[in-house]
N, C-alpha and C positions, 0 to 999 in steps of 0.2 A: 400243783395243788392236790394232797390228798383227798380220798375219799371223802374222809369227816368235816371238811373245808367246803368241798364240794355241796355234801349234803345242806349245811348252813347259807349259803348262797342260791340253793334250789329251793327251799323252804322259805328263804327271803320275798323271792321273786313272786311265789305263789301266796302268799299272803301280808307282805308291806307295801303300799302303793307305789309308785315309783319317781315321787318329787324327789328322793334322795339319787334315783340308779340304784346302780349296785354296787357296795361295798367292795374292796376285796379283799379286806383282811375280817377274819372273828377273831373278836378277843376275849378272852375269857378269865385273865386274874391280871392284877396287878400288885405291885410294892415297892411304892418312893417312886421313881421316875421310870424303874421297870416292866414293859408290859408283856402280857404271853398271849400267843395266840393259839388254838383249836389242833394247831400242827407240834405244840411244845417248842414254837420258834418265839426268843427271845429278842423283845426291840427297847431303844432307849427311846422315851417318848420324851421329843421335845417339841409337841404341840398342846399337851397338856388338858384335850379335853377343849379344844380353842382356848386358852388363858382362864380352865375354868377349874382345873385340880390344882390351887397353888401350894396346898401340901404336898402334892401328890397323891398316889394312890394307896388306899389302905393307911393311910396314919392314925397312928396309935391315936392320939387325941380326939381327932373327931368320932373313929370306930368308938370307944370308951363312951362318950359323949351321946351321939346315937344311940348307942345301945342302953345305954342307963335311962335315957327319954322315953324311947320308944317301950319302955319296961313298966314306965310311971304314969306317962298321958302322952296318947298320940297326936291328938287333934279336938279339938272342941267348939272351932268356927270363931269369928270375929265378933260373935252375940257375947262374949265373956271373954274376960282376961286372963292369961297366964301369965307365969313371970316372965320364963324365958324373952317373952315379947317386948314386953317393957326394958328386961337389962339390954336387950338387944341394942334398940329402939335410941337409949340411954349412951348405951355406946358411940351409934354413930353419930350422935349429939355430939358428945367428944371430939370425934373424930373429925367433924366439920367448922370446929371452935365455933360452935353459935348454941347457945344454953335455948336461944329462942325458933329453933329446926323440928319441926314435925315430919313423922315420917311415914310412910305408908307403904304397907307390905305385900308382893306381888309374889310370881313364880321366875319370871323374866326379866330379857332386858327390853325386850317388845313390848310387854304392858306394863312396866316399871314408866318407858315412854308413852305409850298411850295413856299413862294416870298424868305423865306432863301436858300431856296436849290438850285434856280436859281441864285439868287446873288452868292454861293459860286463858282459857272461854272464861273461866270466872270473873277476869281484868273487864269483861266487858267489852273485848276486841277480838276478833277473827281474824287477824292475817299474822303469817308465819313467816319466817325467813333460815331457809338452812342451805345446806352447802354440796356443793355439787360433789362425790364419790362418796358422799359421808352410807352408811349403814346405820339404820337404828331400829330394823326388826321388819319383820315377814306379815305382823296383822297389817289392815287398813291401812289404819291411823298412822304406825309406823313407817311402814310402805311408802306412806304418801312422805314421809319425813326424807326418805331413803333419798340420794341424790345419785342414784343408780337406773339409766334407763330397761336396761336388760331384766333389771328385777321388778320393775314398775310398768314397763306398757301393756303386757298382756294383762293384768288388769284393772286396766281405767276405764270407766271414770276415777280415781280418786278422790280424795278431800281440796275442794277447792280454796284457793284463797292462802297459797303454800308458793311460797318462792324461792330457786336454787341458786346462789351465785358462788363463785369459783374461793375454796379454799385457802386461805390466807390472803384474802385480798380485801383489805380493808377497805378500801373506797369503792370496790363494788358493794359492799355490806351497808357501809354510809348511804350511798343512794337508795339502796332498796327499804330500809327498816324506815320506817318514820311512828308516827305518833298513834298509828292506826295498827300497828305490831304487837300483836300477842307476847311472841316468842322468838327470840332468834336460839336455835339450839346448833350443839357442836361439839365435835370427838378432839378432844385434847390433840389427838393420832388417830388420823385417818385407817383404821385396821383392816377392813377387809378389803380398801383400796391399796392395799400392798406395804402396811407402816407408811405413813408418810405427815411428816412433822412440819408444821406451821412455821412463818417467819416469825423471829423473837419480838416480843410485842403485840402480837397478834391478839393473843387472848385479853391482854390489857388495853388494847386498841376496844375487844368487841366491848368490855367491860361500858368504857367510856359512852359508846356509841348508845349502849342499850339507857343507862343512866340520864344520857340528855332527852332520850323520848319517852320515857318512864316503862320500856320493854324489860319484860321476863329473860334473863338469861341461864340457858338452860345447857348445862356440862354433862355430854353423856359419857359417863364415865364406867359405862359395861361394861368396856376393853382392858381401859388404861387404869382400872383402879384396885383394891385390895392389895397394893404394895406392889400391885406390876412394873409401872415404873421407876422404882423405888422409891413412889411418894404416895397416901394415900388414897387418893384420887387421879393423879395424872397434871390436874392443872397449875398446883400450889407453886411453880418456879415463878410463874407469872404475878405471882401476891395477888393474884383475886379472890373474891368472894362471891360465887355465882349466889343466882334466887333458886337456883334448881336444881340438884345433882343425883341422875339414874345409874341404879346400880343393877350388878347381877351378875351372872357368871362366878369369878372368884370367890365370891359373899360367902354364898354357901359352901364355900371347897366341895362342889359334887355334889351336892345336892341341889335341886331347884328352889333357888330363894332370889328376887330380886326387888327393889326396894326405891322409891322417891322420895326424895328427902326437900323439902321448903323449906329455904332460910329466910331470916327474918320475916318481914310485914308477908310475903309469899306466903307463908305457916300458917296463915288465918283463911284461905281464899277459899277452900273446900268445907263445906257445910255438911250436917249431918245427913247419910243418905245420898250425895254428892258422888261417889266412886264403891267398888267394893271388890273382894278377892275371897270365893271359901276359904281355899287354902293360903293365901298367901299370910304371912308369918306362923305357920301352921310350929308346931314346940318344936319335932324334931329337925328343921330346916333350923330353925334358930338356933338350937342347941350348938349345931353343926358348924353354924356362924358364928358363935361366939368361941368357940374351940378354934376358931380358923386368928380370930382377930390375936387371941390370947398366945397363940403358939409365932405369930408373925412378931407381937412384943416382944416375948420373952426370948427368944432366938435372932433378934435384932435384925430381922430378915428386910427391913429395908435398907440397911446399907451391903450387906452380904448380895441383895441385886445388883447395886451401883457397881460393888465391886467385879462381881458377875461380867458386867455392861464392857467397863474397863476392857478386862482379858479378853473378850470374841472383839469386842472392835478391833483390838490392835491385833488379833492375829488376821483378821476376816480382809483388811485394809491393805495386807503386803500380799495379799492374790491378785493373781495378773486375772483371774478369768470375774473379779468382782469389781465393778464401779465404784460404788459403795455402801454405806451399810447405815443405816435408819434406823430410828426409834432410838426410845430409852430403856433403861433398866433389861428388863426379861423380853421386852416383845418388840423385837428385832425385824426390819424388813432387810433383806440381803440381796444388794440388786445386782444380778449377773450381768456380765460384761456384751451377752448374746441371752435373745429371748427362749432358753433352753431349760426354764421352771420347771416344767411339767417332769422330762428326762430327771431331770435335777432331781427330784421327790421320789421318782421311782425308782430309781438305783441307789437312792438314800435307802428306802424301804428293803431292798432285796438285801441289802449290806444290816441291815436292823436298828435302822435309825426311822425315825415319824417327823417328818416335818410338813408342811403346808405350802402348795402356790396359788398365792389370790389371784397372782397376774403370771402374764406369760414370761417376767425378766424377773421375778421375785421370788424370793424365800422367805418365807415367815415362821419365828421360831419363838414358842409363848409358852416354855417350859417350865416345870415349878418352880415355885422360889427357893423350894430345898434343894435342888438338883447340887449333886456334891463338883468341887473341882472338878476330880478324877472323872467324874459323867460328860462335862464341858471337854475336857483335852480328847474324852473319846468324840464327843462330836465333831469334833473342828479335826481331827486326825481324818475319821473317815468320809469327812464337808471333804479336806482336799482331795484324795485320792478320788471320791466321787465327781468333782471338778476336770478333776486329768482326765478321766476316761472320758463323761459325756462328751467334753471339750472339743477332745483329739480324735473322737472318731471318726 
């Protein structure tokens, strides 16, 4: 570590509290899937910001887009309308084929959900049902949703009246929801439980389930959505149509924008003065997101994932030291044959590759949706060579 590396990590310590630790890398520019850090050491990022740059970094469109906002109106609060809000707003209408979807504008995918969990009080019922490894944000509200004990016991109490039963398992789900259920909410893909994908049926199994007891179904689709999987949202294989689908991350390509969307009869349940955000749909977040939506059409970037998807499975599946490999489209879990994630990630880093381990057998890889061929054969070249050494040592 040089000096200049050094001093950014001294500087850290003494003035950012330490729920993160300590970083080890500074980064200071990026462009397309390129990042540079504080040492002029170049890496391919194939983390993406967690699944949250899926332009990547520095694209023309959204820079252009920002800058032209931020030139015209920056911000003006939720007491008045801007356009940007509305075309936004408009869009994801579209985008969730219901003309009848109200949306409501956040920063996150934490209060994107926390604006679910108050909408679900609206129904006039208090009990929750969510899923045991799922992640849905750091507030409270979220917290309590989280089906994560590590991230949840230091501190409870939580929100009472929240129930966790085991991921893909419909008949535990059956039992617990009944007629007194707010909410059953659920990650398409399990993400910071290591990617991990439901039996087929599953989501049209909860569909059903929630339908017979007149429950809110609620798609959090923070992770799995803006073309990540190569499908809007993550859940559309299943043909459903959730009452609830939380956004963020992707939305804004980089920028903090995260978003609630009510479909159908759901779209009426929040009254005036009911929920609120200063910033959330603030102009320039929007602007940012409609640049993000408009550039994923016109570049036809959800099949350019699939196809994506395609090429690392089949290369990732003929390694002797990989299990197997999870998820759809762009956000990959890659299960090592030995719990050696961690090693795995850091000798990815030293070689100038960014990847992620949620668990100690996992690789998680959630890189933009532009990321070119040529960027893919360079990960998967030095995936294996990094494989051989940890492996063999």
């Amino acid at each position: 570590m040089t000096e200049v590396a050094r001093s950014f990590v001294e500087r850290w310590d003494k003035s950012l509290q330490s729920n993160y630790g300590t970083p080890r890398l500074t980064l200071v520019s990026g462009k397309g899937s390129i990042l540079t850090d504080s040492d002029g050491k170049r890496y391919l990022d194939l983390l993406g910001g967690i699944a949250t740059n899926v332009l990547g970094h520095a694209h023309p469109a959204i820079t252009a887009a920002v800058a032209s906002q931020i030139a015209t109106l920056g911000h003006v609060s939720n007491f008045y309308i801007h356009p940007g809000v509305v075309e936004l707003a408009e869009k994801l209408q579209t985008l969730a084929k219901d003309s009848a979807a109200r949306v409501f504008f956040c920063n996150s995918g934490a209060e994107a959900n926390e604006a679910a969990l108050k909408l679900s009080r609206r129904t006039g019922r208090t009990k929750i049902v969510a899923t045991h490894g799922a992640f849905h944000g750091r507030t409270m509200g979220a917290l309590s949703l989280t089906g994560q004990p590590a991230k949840r016991d230091p501190f409870k109490p939580l929100i009472t009246g929240i129930t966790h039963v085991p991921f893909g398992d419909l008949e535990a789900m059956a039992s617990a929801v009944t007629r007194k259920t707010a909410m059953v909410i659920v990650e398409p893909i399990l993400g910071e439980a290591g990617v991990v994908v439901p039996p087929e049926g599953y989501l049209k199994g909860l569909r059903k389930i929630c339908d017979a007891t007149g429950t809110l179904l609620v798609i959090d689709a923070v992770q799995t959505g803006m073309g990540r999987t190569g499908q809007w949202f993550g859940y559309e294989y299943e043909g459903i149509k959730p009452d609830v689908i939380t956004l963020a991350k992707g939305l804004g390509g980089g920028l903090p924008l995260g978003a609630m969307i009510a479909l159908g009869s759901a779209s009426e349940l929040f009254l005036p003065g009911d929920h609120g955000s200063t910033f959330g749909g603030n102009p320039v977040a929007c602007a940012s997101a409609l640049a993000v939506i408009s550039q994923i059409e016109k570049q036809n970037l959800l099949a350019t994932v699939r196809n994506h998807e395609v090429v690392i499975k089949a290369h990732l599946r003929r390694s002797k030291f990989v299990s197997k490999v999870r998820g759809q489209g762009l956000l990959l879990g890659i299960v090592l044959s030995k719990p050696l994630a961690l090693e795995v990630r850091q000798e990815l880093e030293t070689r100038g590759v960014l990847v992620n381990a949620p668990t100690s057998d996992v690789i998680r890889i959630a890189p933009a949706l532009t990321i070119t061929p040529a960027q893919i054969q360079t990960f998967l070249r030095k995936f294996d060579s990094t494989l051989e050494r940890v492996f063999n040592v």
